[in-house]
C-alpha positions in Angstrom: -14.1 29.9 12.5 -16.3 31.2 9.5 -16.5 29.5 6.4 -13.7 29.7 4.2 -15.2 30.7 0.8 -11.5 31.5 -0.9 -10.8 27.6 0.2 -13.6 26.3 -1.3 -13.1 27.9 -4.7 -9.4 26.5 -5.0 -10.4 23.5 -4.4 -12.9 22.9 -6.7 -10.8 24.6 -9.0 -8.4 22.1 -8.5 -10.6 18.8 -8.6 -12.1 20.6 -11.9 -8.3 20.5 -13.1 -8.3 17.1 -12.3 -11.1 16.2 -13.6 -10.5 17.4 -16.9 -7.1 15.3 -17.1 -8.3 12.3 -15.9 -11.2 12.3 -19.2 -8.2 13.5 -21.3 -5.9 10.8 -20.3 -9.4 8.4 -21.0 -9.6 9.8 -24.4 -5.9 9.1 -24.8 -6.5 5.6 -23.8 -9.5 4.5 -25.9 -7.4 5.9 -29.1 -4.4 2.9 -28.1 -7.6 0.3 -27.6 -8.5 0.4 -30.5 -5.7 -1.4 -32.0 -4.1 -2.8 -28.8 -5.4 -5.3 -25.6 -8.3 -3.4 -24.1 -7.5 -5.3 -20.3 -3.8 -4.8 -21.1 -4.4 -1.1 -21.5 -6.6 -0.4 -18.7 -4.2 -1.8 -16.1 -1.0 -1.6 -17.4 -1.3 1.4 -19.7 -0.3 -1.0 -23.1 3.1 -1.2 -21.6 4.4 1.6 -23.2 4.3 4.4 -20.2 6.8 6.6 -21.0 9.6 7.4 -18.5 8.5 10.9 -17.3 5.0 10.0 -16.4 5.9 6.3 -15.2 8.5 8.1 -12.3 5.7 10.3 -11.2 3.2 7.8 -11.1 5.3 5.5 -9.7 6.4 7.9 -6.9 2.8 8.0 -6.0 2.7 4.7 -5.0 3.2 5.4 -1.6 3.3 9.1 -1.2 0.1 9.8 -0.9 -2.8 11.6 1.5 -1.8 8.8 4.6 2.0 9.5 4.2 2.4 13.4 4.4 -0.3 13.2 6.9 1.0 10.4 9.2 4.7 11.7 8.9 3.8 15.1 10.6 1.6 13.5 13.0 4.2 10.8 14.6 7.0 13.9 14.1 4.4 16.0 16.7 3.7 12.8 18.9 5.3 13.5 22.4 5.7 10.0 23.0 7.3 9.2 18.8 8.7 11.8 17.2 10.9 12.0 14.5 13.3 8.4 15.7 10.1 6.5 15.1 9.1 7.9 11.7 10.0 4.7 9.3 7.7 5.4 6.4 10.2 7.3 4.1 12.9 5.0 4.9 10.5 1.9 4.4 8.8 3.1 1.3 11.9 4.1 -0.5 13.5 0.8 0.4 10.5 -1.3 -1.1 11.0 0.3 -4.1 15.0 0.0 -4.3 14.1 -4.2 -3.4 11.1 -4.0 -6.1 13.8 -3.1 -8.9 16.7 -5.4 -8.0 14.2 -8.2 -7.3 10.8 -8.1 -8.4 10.6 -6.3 -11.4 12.2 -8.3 -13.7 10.8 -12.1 -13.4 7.5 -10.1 -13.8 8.2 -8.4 -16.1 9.8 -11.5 -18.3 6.6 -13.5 -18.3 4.6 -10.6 -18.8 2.4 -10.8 -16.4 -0.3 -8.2 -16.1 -0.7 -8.4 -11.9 0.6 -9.2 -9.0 -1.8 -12.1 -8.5 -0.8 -14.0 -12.0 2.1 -15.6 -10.5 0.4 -17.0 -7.8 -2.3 -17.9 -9.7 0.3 -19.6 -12.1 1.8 -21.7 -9.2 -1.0 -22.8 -6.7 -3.8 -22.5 -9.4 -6.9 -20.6 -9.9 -8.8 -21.7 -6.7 -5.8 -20.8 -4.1 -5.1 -17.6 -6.1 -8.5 -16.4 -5.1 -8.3 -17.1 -1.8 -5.1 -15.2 -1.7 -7.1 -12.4 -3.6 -8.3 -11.7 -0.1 -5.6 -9.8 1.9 -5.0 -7.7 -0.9 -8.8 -6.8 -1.8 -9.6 -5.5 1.6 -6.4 -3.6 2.0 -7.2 -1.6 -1.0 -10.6 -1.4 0.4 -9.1 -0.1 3.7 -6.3 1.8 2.2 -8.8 4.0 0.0 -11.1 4.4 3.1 -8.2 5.9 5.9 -6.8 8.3 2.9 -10.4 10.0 2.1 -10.9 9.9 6.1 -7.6 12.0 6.5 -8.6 13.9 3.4 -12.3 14.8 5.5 -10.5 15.5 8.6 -8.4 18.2 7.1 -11.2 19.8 5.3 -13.3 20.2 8.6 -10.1 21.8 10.2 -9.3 24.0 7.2 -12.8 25.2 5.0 -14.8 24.6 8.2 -17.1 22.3 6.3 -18.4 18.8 7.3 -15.5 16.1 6.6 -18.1 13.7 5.1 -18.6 16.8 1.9 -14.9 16.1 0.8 -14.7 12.3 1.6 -18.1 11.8 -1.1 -16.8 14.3 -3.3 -13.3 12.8 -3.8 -14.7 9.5 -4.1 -16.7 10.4 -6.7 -14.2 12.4 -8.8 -11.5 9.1 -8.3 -14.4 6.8 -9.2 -15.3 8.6 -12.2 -12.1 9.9 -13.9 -10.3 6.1 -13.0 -13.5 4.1 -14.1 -13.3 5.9 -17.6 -9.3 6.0 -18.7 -7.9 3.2 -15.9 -4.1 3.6 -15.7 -4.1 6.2 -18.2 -6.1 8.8 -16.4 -4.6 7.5 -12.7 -0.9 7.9 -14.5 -1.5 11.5 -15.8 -3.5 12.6 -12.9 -0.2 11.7 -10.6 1.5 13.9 -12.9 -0.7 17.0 -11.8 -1.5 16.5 -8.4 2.1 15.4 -7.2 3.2 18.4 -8.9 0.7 20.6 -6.8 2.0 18.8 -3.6 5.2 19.9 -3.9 4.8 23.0 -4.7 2.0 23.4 -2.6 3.6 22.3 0.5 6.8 23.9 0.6 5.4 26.7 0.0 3.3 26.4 3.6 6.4 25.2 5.2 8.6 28.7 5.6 5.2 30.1 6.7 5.1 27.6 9.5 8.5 28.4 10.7 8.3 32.1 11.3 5.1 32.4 12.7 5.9 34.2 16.2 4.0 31.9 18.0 6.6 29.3 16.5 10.1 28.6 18.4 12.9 27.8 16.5 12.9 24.1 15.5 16.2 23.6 16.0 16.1 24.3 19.5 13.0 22.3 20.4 14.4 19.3 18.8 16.8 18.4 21.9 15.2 20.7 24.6 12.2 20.5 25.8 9.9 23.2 26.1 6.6 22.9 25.5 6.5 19.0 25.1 9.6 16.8 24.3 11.9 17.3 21.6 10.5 16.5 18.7 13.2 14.5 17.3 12.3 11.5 19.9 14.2 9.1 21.4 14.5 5.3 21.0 14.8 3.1 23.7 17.3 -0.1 23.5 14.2 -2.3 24.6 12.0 -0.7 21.9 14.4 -1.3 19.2 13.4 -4.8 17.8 9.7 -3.4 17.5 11.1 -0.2 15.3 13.1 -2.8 12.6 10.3 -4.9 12.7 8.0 -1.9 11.7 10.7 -0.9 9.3 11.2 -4.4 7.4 7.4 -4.7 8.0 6.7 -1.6 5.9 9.8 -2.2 3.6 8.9 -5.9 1.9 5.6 -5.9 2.8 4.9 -2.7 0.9 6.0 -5.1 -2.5 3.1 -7.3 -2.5 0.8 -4.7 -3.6 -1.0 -4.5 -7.0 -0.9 -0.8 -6.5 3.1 -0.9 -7.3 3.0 -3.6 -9.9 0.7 -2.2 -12.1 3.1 1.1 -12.4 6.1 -1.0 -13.2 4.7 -3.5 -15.7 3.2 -0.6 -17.7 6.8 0.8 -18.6 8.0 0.5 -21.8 10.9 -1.7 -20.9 12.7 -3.6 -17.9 15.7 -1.7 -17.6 13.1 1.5 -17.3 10.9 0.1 -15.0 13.9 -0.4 -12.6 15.0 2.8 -13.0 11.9 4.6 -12.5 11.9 1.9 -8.8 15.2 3.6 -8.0 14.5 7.0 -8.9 10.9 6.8 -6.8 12.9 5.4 -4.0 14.8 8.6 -3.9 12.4 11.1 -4.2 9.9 9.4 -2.0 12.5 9.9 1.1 12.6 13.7 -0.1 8.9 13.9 0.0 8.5 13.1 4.0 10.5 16.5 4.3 8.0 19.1 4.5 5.9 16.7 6.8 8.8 16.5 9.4 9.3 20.1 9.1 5.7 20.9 9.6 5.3 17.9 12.3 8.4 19.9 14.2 6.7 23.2 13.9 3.4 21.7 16.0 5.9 20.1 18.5 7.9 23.5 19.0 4.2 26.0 18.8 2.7 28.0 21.7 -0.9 26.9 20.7 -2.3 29.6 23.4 -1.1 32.6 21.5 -3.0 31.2 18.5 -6.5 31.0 17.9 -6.6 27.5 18.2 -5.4 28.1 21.9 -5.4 25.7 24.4 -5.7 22.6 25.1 -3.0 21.3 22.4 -3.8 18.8 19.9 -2.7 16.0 21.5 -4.4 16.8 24.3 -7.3 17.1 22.4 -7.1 13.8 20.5 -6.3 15.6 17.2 -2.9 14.6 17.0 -4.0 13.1 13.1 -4.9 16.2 11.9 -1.6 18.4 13.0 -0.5 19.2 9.7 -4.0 20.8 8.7 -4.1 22.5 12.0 -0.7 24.2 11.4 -1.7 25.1 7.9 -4.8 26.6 9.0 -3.8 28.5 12.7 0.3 29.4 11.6 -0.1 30.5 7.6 -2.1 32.8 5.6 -5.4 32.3 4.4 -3.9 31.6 1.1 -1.4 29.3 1.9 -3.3 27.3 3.8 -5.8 26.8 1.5 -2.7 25.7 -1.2 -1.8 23.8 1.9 -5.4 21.9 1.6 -5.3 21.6 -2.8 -1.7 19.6 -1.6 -3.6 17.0 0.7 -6.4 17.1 -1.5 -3.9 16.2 -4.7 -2.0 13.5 -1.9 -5.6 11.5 -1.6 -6.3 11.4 -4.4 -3.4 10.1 -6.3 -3.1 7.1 -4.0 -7.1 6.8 -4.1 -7.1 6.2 -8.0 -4.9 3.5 -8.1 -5.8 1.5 -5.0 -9.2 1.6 -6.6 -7.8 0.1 -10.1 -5.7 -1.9 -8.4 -8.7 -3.9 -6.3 -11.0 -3.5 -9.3 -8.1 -5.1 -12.4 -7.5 -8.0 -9.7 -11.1 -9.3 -10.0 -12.0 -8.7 -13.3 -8.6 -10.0 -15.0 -7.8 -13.0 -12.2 -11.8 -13.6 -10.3 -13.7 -13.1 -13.2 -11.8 -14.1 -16.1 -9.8 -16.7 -14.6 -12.7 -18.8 -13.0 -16.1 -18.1 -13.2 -15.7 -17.2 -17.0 -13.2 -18.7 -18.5 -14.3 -17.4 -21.8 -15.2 -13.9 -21.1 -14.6 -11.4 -24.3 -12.4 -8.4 -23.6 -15.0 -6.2 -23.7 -16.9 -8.3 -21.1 -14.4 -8.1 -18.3 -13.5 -4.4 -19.2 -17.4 -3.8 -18.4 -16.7 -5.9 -15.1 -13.5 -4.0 -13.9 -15.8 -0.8 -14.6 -18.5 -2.4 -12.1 -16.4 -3.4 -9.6 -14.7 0.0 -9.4 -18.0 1.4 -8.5 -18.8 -1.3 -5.8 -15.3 -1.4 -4.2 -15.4 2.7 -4.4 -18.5 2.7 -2.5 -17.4 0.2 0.2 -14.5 2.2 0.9 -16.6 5.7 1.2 -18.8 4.0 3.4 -15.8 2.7 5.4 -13.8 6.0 5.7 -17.0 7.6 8.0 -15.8 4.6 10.1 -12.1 5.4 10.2 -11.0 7.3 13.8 -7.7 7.1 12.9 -5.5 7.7 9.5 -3.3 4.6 10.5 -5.4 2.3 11.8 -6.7 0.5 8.9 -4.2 0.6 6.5 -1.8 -1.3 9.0 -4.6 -3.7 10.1 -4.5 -4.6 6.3 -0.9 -3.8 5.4 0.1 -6.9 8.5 -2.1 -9.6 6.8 -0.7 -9.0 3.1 3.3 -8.9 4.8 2.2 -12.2 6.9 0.5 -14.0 4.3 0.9 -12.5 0.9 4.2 -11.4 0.4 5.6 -15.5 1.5 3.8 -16.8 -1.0 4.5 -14.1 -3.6 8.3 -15.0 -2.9 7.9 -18.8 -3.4 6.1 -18.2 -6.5 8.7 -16.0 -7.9 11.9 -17.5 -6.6 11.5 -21.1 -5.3 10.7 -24.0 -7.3 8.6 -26.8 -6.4 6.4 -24.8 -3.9 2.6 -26.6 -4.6 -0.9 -25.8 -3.6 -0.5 -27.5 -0.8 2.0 -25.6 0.8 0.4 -22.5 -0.1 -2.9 -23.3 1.7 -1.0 -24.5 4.9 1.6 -21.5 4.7 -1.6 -18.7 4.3 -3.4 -20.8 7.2 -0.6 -20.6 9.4 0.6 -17.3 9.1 -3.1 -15.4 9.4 -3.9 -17.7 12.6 -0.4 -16.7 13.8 -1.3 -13.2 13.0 -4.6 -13.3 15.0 -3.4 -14.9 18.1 -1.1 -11.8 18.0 -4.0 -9.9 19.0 -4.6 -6.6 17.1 -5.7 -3.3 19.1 -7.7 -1.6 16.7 -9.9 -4.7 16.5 -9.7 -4.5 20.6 -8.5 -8.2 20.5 -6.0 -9.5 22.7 -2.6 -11.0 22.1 -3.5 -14.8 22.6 0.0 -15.4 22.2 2.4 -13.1 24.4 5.5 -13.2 22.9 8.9 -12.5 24.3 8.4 -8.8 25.8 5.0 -8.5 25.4 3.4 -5.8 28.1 0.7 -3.8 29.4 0.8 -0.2 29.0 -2.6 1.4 29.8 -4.7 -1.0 29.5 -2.9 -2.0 26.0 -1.2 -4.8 25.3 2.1 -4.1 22.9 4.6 -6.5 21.5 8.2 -5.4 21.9 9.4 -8.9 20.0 8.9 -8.3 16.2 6.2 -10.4 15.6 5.5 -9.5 12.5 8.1 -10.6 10.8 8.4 -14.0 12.8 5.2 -14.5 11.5 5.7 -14.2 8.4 9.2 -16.0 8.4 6.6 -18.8 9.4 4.5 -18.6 6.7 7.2 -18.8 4.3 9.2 -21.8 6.0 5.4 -23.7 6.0 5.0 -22.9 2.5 8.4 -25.0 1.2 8.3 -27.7 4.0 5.0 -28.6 3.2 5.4 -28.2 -0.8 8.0 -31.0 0.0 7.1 -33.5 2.3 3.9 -33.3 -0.3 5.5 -33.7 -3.2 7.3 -36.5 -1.3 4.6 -38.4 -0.2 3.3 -38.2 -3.3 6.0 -38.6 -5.8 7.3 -41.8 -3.7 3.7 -43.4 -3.8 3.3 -43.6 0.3 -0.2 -41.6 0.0 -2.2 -42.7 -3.0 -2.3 -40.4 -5.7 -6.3 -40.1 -6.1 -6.1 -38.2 -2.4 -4.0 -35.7 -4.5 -6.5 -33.0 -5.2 -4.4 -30.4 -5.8 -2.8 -32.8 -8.8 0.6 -32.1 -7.2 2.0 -35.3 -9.0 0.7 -35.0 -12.3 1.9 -31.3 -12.4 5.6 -32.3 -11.0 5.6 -35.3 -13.9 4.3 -33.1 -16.6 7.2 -30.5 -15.4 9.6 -33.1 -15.8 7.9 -33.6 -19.3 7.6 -37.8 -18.6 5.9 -40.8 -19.4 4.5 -42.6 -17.2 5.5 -45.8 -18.3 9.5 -45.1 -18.2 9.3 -46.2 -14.3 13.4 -45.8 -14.5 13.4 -42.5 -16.0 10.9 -41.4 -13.8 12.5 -42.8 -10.7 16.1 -40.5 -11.9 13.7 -37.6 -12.6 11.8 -37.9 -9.2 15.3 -38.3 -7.3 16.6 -34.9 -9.1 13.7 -33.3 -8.4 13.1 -33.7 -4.6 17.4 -33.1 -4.2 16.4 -29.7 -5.8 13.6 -29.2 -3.7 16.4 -30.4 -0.6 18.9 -27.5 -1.7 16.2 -25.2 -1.3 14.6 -25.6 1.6 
């Protein structure tokens, strides 16, 4: 295949739009600091995103590079197809859950991220440790989107994959580090207008090149692999709603969603933008379903791809750039590549700002400097963008597969991060204690699970739990067991604490955590009214009863 010159010139057209948008939207921003909170604007855009921009931005959440790739590829899959495709469905959901639920007891104590209310409730020391699951999927998250970005520019400009993956990074690192959510807002704007347009107009391509059968037909018959459309088996379908409940509520506990919702100009907004994104994300997996169909219902042999097939190959993650490049126009394909290149790098921006405003605002601030000026942790953030940018560059030369580390990451924030986001938002009386024992728990649980990307064994073999080529797989949904455990350890032991301590039977200097003296100065007592505080005590472990 020669080298695709045309291709090359679109897209760094395109990153040069880009680009320019991102330092626009920068200049934009440093015009509201100067009479607004610097930190506030950097991560939440001032809180006065206006309702155009926040629903594009917000939409980009989670339709991003990984998304329209991994749709067509489990679409083309002989052994998925389109029955076990539970990303639109999931993502949408999270953000119809995120508005009823989640938006609005942020938004009323006007929190700037995700980790504030955990850092609120279990204190600064916990909060960091829960800072954890969320840094590395960031991390991870950034890494498998510029993998899939380098994969498809290897198929399509026939130029080494690493090329793209460095240049993308640096182009997110630069544009995000100077305007934060104002450049990562307004770049959404352009790039998921390009996707849309960009894609759709590949898709009719796809369907009527000859080598193509109809689509219609191949999804019920088989013909040159099975249907496309894919079947679920009854014993597979408690692993399919786990993966779908996994996706859907563990897709909430992500900075990368908060910091688009808290940066609307007002609740009732911000939930309507949730709703509205829930929508259109579903609509979004369309063109990657019709374009994952198209590689299920292709002759590959009277293209010049030829044979062996993709999956037979291993390249099953890189379908959708294949049928760009082998069953459209030069042209097309290469608008084809600007969309995936647009995908990346609108979910790139903010996982990066979203890793880099959690350290700055609740590491660095919060703990080791306390009294750090604005400016100070603004030049921090800026840092850190750079350092966590670079670890996940380094990371996506790593990345075999485009799913692989995003749910490695994705499990440990649903089993331990969204629990204790819950209890911090909705239950009362939830302590330190219960939030070490319920994050302990639930990621030893999630370990003895075994993990095959890691090549690690199910320790534990839960109900239906088989070997399939050498692989273990869990049929019992284990993944939200686990973190149904995490959640139940979190509130038991915040109570039998509290008990213990409240009612004296383990001395109250053992109570590092200051359970006690936080549950007394809740109750706003003295300590000297012993009959007051005996009433008080009562009504507060009988509400701490009604919830568990």
């Amino acid at each position: 295949m020669a080298f695709n010159i045309p291709g090359l010139v679109a897209v760094m057209v395109f990153y040069a739009l880009t680009m320019a948008t991102g330092v626009w939207a920068a200049w934009k921003s440093k015009k509201e600091k100067k009479s607004r909170n610097q930190i506030e604007i950097a991560i939440v855009g001032g809180r006065n995103m206006t309702f155009f921009v926040g629903l594009f931005t917000t939409v980009a959440t989670w339709v991003g590079g990984a998304y329209i790739n991994g749709t067509a590829e489990i679409v083309y899959l002989p052994s998925r197809g389109l029955a076990w495709v539970t990303a639109p469905l999931s993502f949408s959901l999270t953000f119809v859950i995120g508005g009823l639920f989640f938006i609005k007891p942020m938004r009323e104590k006007k929190y700037v991220t995700m980790m504030d209310p955990l850092q609120e409730t279990y204190g600064n020391t916990m909060g960091s440790a829960l800072f954890i699951p969320p840094l590395l999927g960031d991390i991870f998250w950034f890494a498998s989107i510029l993998a899939s970005l380098g994969a498809t520019v290897s198929v399509i400009l026939d130029v080494k994959g690493y090329l793209a993956i460095v240049i993308s990074a640096c182009t997110v690192i630069t544009y995000t580090l100077l305007g934060g959510l104002y450049s990562v807002a307004y770049t959404d704007v352009i790039q998921l207008i390009f996707m849309v347009l960009s894609l759709w107009t590949c898709v009719p391509f796809a369907l009527m090149n000859p080598a193509t059968e109809n689509i219609v037909y191949t999804a019920i018959h088989e013909l040159y692999q099975a249907p496309w459309i894919g079947k679920l088996d009854p014993e597979y379908i408690a692993r399919w709603l786990d993966d779908l409940v996994y996706l859907a509520l563990g897709s909430i506990a992500w900075q990368v969603y908060f910091q688009r919702v808290l940066a609307a100009s007002s609740t009732s907004q911000a939930q309507l933008t949730s709703y509205i994104a829930g929508f259109i994300c579903a609509l979004m997996a369309i063109p990657s379903v019709l374009i994952g169909a198209v590689a299920a219902s292709t002759d590959w042999n009277q293209t010049s791809y030829g044979l062996p097939s993709p999956t037979a190959r291993g390249e099953s993650s890189m379908v959708l750039a294949i049928v760009l490049q082998y069953l459209c126009p030069t042209l097309v394909s290469v608008a084809g590549l600007g969309a995936i290149a647009a995908a990346v790098m609108s979910s790139a921006d903010s996982s990066l700002l979203s890793a880099s405003s959690m350290f700055a605002h609740n590491i660095y601030k919060k703990i080791f400097r306390k009294k750090a000026s604005e400016a100070e942790t603004l030049c921090i953030m800026r840092i850190s963008m750079v350092v966590f940018g670079s670890v996940g560059t380094g990371l996506a030369f790593l990345s075999s597969s485009i799913y692989d580390l995003w749910f490695l990451s994705g499990e440990l924030v649903y089993a331990v991060l969204f629990p204790q986001l819950c209890c911090a938002l909705f239950i009362p009386g939830t302590n330190t204690y219960g939030s070490a024992a319920g994050f302990t728990f639930g990621f030893v649980l999630r370990l003895l699970a075994g993990e095959n990307a890691l090549k690690l064994p199910p320790a534990i073999h839960y109900p239906g739990c088989r070997l399939v080529d050498g692989t273990y797989i869990q049929l019992f949904p284990f993944k939200t067991f686990i973190m149904l455990c995490s959640l139940v350890t979190i509130i038991l032991v915040s109570y039998v604490t509290t008990v213990l301590f409240r009612k004296n039977i383990i001395s109250t200097k053992w109570d590092v955590c200051g359970v006690a003296q936080k549950s007394r100065a809740s109750l706003s007592l003295s300590p000297s009214e012993d009959h007051a505080d005996q009433q008080a005590s009562d009504l507060y472990l009988d509400s701490l009863k009604g919830n568990t």
